[in-house]
C-alpha positions in Angstrom: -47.0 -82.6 -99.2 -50.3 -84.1 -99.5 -52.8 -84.7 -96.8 -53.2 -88.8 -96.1 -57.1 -88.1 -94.9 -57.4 -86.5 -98.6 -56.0 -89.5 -100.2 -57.8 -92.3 -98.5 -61.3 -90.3 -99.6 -60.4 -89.8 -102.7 -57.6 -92.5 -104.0 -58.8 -92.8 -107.2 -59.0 -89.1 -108.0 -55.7 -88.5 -106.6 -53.9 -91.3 -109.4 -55.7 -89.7 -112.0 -54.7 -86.6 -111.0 -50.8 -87.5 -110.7 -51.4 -88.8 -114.1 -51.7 -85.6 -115.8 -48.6 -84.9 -114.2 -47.2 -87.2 -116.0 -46.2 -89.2 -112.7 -45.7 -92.6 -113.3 -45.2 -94.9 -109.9 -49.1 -94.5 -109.2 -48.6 -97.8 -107.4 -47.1 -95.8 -104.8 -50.3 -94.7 -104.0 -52.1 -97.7 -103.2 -49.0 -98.4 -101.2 -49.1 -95.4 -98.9 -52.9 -96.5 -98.4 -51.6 -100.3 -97.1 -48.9 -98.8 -94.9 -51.8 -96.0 -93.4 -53.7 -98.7 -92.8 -51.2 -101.0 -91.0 -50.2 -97.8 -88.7 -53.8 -97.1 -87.9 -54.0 -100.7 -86.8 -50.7 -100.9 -85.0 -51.6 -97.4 -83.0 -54.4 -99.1 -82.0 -53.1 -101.9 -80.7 -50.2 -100.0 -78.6 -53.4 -97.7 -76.9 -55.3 -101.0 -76.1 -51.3 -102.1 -74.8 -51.1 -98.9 -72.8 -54.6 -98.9 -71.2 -54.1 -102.5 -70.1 -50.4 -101.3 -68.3 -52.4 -98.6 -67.1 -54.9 -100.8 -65.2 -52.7 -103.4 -64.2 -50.6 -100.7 -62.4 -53.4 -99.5 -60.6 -54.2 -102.8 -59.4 -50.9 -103.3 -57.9 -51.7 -100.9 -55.1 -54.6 -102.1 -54.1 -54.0 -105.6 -54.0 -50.7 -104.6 -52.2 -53.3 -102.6 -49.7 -54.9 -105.7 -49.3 -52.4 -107.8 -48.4 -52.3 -109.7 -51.6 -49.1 -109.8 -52.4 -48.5 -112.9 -54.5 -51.6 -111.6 -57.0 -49.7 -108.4 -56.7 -46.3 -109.9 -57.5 -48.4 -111.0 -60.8 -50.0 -107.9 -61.9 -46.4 -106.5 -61.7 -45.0 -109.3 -64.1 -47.8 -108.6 -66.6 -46.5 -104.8 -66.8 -43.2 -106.1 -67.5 -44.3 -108.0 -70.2 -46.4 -104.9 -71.8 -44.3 -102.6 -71.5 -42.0 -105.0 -73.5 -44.7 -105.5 -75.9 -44.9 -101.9 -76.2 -41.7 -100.9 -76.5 -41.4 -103.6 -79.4 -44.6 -102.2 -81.0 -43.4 -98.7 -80.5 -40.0 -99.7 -82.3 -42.3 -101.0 -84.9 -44.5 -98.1 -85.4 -41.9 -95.6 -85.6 -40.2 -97.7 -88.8 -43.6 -98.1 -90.4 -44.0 -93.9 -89.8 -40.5 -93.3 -91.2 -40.9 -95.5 -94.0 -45.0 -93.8 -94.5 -43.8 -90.4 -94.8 -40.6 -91.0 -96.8 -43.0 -92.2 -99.5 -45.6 -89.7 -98.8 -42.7 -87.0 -99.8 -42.1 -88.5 -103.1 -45.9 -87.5 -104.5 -46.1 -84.5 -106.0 -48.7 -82.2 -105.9 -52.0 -82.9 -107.7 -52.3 -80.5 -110.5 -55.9 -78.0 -110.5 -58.2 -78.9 -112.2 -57.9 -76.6 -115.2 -54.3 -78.0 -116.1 -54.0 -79.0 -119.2 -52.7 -82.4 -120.2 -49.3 -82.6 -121.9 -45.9 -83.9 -121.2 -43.6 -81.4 -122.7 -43.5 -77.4 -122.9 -45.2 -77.5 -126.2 -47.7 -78.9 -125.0 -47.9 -75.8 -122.7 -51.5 -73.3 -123.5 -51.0 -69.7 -124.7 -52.9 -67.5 -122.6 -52.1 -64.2 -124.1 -49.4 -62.5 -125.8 -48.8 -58.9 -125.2 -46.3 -55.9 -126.3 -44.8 -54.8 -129.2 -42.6 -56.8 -131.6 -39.2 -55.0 -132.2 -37.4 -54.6 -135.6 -34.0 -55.0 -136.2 -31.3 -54.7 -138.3 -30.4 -57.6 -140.2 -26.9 -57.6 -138.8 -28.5 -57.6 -135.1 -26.4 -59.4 -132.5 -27.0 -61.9 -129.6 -26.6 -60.4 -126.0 -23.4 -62.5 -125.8 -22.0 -60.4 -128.3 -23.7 -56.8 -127.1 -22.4 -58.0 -123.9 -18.6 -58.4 -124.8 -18.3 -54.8 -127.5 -20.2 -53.0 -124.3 -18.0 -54.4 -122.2 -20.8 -55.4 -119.5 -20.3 -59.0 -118.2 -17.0 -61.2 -118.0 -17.9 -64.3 -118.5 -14.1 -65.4 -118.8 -13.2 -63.9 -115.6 -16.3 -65.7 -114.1 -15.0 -69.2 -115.4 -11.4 -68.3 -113.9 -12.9 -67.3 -111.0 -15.2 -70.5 -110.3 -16.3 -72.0 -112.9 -18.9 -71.6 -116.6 -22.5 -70.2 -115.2 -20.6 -67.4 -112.8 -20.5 -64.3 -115.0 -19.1 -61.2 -113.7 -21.4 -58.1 -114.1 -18.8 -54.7 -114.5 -19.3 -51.3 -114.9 -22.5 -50.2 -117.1 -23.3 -54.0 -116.5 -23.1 -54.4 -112.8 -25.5 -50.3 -112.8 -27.9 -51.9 -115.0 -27.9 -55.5 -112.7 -28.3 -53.0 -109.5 -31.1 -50.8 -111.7 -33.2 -53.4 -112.7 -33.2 -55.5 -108.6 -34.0 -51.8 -107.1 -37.1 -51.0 -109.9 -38.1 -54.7 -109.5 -38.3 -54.2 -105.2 -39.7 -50.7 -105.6 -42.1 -52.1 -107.8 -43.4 -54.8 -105.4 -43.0 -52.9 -102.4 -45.5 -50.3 -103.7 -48.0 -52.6 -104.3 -47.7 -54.0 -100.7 -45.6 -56.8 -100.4 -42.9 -56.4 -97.5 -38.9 -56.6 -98.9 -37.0 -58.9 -96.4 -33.3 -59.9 -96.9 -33.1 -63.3 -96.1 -30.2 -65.9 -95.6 -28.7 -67.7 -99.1 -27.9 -70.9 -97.1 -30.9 -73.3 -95.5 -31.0 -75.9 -93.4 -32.7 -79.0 -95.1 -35.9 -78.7 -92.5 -36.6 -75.2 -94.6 -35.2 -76.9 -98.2 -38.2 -79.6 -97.5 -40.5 -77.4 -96.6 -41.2 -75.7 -100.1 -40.7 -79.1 -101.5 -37.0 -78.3 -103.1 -35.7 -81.5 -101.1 -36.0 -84.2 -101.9 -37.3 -83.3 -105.7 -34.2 -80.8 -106.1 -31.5 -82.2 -104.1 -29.0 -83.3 -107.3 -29.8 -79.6 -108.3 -28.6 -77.9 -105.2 -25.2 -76.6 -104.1 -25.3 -79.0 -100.6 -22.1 -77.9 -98.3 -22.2 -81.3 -96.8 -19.9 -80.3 -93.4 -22.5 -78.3 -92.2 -25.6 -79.5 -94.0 -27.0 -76.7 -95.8 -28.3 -75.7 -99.1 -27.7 -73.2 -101.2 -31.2 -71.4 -102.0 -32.3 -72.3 -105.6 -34.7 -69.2 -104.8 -35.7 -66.9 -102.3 -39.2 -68.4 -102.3 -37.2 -71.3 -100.0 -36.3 -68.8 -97.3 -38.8 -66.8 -97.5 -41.7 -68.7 -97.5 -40.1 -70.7 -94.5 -40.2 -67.2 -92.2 -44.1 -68.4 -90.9 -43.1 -72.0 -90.6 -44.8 -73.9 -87.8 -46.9 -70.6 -87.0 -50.5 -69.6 -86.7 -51.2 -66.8 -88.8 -53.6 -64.1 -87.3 -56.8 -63.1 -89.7 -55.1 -59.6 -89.4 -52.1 -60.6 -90.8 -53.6 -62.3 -93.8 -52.8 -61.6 -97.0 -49.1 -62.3 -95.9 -47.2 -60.8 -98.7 -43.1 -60.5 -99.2 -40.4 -60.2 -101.6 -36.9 -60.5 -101.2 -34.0 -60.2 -104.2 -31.5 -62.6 -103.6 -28.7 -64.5 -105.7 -29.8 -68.1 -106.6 -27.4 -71.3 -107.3 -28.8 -74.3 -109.2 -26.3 -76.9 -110.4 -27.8 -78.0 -113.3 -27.8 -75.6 -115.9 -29.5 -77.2 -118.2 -28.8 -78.4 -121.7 -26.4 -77.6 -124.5 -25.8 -75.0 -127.1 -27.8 -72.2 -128.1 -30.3 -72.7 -124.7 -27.4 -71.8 -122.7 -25.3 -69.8 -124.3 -24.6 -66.2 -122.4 -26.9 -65.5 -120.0 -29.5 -67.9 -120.9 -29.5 -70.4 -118.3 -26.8 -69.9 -115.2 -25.5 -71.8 -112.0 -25.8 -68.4 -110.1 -28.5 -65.5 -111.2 -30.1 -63.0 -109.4 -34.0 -62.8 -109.1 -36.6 -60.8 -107.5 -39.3 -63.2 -105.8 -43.1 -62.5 -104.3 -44.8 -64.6 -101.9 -48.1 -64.8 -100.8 -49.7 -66.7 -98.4 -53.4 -66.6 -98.3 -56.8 -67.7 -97.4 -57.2 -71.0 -98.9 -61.0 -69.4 -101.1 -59.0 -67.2 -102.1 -55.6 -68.2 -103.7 -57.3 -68.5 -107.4 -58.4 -65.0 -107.4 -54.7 -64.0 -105.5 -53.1 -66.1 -108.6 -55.0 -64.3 -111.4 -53.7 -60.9 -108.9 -50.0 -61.7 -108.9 -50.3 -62.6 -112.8 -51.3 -59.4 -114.1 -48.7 -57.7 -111.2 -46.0 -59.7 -113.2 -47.3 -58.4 -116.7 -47.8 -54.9 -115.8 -43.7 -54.5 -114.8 -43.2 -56.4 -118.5 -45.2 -53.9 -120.0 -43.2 -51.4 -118.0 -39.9 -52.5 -119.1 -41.3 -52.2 -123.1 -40.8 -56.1 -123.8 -42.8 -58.2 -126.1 -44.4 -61.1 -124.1 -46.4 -64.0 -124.2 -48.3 -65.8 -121.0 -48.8 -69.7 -121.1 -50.6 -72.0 -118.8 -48.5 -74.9 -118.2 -49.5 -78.6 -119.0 -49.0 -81.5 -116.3 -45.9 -82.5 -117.3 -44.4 -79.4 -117.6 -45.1 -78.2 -114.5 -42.9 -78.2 -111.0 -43.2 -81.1 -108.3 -44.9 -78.4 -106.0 -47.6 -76.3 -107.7 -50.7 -77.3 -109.0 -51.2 -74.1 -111.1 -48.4 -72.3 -113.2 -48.4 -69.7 -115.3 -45.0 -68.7 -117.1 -44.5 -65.5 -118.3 -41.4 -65.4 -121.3 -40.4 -62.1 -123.1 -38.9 -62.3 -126.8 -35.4 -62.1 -127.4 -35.5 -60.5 -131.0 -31.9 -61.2 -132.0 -31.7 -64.9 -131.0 -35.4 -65.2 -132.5 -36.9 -67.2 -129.3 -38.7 -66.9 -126.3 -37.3 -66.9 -122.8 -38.8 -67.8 -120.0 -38.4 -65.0 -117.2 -41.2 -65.9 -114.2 -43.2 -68.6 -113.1 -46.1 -67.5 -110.9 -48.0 -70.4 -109.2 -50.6 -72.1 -106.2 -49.1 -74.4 -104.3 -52.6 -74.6 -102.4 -51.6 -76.3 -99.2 -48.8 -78.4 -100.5 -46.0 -76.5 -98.8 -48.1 -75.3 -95.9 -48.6 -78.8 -95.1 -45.1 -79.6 -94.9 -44.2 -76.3 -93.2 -47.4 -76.2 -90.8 -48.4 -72.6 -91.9 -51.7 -72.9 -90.5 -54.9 -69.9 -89.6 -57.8 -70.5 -87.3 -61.5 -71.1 -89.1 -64.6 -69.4 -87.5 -65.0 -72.3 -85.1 -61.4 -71.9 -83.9 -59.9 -75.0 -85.5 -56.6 -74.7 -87.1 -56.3 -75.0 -91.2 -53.8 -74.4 -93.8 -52.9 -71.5 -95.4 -52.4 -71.7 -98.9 -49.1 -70.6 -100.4 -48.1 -68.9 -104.0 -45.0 -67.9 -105.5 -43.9 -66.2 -108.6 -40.8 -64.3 -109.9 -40.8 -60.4 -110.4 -38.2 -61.0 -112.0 -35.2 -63.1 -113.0 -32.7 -60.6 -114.4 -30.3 -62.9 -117.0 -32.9 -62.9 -119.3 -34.7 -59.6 -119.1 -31.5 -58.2 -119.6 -30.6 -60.4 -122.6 -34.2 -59.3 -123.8 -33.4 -55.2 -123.3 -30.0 -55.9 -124.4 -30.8 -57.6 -127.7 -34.2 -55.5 -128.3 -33.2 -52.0 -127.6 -29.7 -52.1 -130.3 -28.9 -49.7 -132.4 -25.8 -48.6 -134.3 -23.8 -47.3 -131.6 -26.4 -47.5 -128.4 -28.6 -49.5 -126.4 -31.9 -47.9 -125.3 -33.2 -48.5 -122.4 -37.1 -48.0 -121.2 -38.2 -45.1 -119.5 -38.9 -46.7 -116.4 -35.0 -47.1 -115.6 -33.8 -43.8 -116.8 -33.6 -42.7 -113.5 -32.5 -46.3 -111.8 -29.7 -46.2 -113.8 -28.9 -42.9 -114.6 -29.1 -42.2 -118.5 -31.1 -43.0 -120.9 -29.7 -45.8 -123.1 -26.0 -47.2 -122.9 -23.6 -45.8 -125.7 -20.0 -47.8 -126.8 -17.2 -47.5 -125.0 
């Protein structure tokens, strides 16, 4: 969420900013400035309401004291009718405040500096592209079909089961699933980060807090009885552990990961893009977290980047890195970088992790906060970023490692999973 005392400095800046997000209602911002404005005045006039109760009640005793008890009787009717006047005021400042931050919610965060403009993902800057290019056979299949003459994943079972999007990982399938979530931990837990095993349902305090509500909530599995969420990713639990907490200086860098199942209703759109395990209502994924010193998120970033692209070049995949434009980016960060591997077979990229600064737009909402050298309370910064998602990796291994008879697997899994490539049945 961002700060009001940022936007009534630097309004301007702020609507040019949303721009290259491609967000349209700037109007909205000038209206958040009107209704900060009217709050500021009407606070102002409930303290001078208050301090004049105040007085008047002090007044009572002594002219009481005094003997003066019809001037008494008077000071007592004019606290009645503040404390009317105030309780109407209050009323009124609490619907101006509700209706304020409502509004507030629905700005997204202002993009750094060095996003580049664009509305859609072609519009999205190569960074780098790394690893080497396989070569297939000209009668190479899709994962889908690897998937059904390995007998790996169900997806038919999944669809009796629930629903399309629920696949059922068997066997070989489920060993590799298990492999590739305990290399992924094992990988991030060596370079620091602590694993924690958080809850898959959250409260909607926690779902705002990372910004998934209200910019997520048609996306989110809501059990309405109870009303909680789903997680769309563990970065929404996760993150939420330091809520409404003052981080010590020794504690900082605070850095997790957590593997967790994610559910997003939406899948997506239609044909190729979501065909096997392209795009699913339930996936599992392998998240890091970081929250940091606000100087130094940039440089953490550029740190949790090439942590991502070292375990790609681990795993033997082809990859590119892009910088994302405005309007391709999420509602939260204001720097992404997305990190897709080639899928040789279907002849296409696929996205696999987003790693990105959030700068203080969640830590704002969640009140993650540190003390300065002069012992005032500021905000952390926050970043997120996948390490991995499986469905695609595996649909990448899958599709890049085929041979005649086998799938190879990279040497880094041999001993997660137990052999060194996966032979038919």
């Amino acid at each position: 969420m961002l700060q009001i005392n940022y936007i009534r400095q630097h309004a301007e800046l702020v609507k040019e900013r949303l721009a290259v997000k491609n967000f349209e209602p700037l109007h909205l911002v000038d209206e958040l400035l009107a209704e900060d404005e009217a709050i500021r005045k009407l606070k102002a006039e409930t303290e001078t309401l208050q301090a004049g109760i105040n007085i008047s009640s002090k007044d009572i005793g002594g002219l009481m004291a005094k003997g003066e008890t019809g001037a008494a009787e008077e000071k007592k009717k004019q606290v009645v009718e503040g404390k009317n006047e105030l309780n109407i005021k209050a009323g009124m400042l609490q619907k101006r405040e509700e209706n304020f931050n409502n509004k507030l919610l629905l700005l997204p965060n202002l993009p750094h500096t060095s996003v580049p403009a664009g509305k859609l993902a072609e519009d999205n800057e190569t960074v780098l592209i790394g690893g080497l290019m396989p070569t297939l056979e000209a009668d190479a299949k899709p994962h889908w079909e690897l998937i059904k003459d390995y007998d790996l994943i169900d997806f038919e079972t999944g669809a009796k089961l629930t629903g399309s999007g629920f696949p059922v990982y068997k066997g070989r399938g489920a060993k590799l699933q298990r492999a590739l979530i305990q290399y992924f931990l094992d990988y991030n837990t060596a370079a620091g980060y602590t694993e924690y095993t958080p809850p898959l349902l959250v409260n909607a305090a926690s779902a705002y807090g990372t910004g998934a509500l209200p910019d997520k909530e048609g996306q989110m599995y809501h059990i309405t009885e109870d009303n909680l969420y789903l997680i769309p990713t563990a970065e929404v639990p996760v993150t939420n552990i330091y809520s409404n907490e003052i981080v010590k200086d020794a504690q900082l860098p605070v850095k997790m990961t957590a593997y967790t199942p994610c559910f997003r209703r939406e899948a997506g759109s239609f044909g190729s893009d979501v065909r096997g395990l392209n795009r699913l209502h339930q996936f599992d994924k392998v998240e890091i977290i970081q929250l940091v010193h606000p100087q130094k998120s940039y440089d953490v970033l550029e740190e949790m980047v090439n942590h991502v692209e070292r375990l790609l070049q681990f795993l033997e995949l082809p990859y590119r890195l892009l910088k994302l434009c405005g309007g391709d980016m999420s509602f939260t960060s204001a720097l992404t970088y997305d990190f897709e591997v080639y899928s040789a077979a279907q002849k296409k990229w696929l996205e696999v992790s987003s790693v990105s600064n959030f700068e203080t737009f969640q830590t704002n909402r969640m009140k993650i906060r540190y003390r300065d050298d002069a012992g005032k309370t500021q905000l952390l910064h926050s970043l997120n970023g996948s390490s991995l998602a499986l469905p695609r990796i595996m649909a990448a291994l899958l599709e890049n490692n085929q041979h005649t008879t086998s799938i190879n697997l990279p040497k880094v899994l041999h001993n997660y999973f137990g052999a060194a490539q996966i032979d038919l049945p």
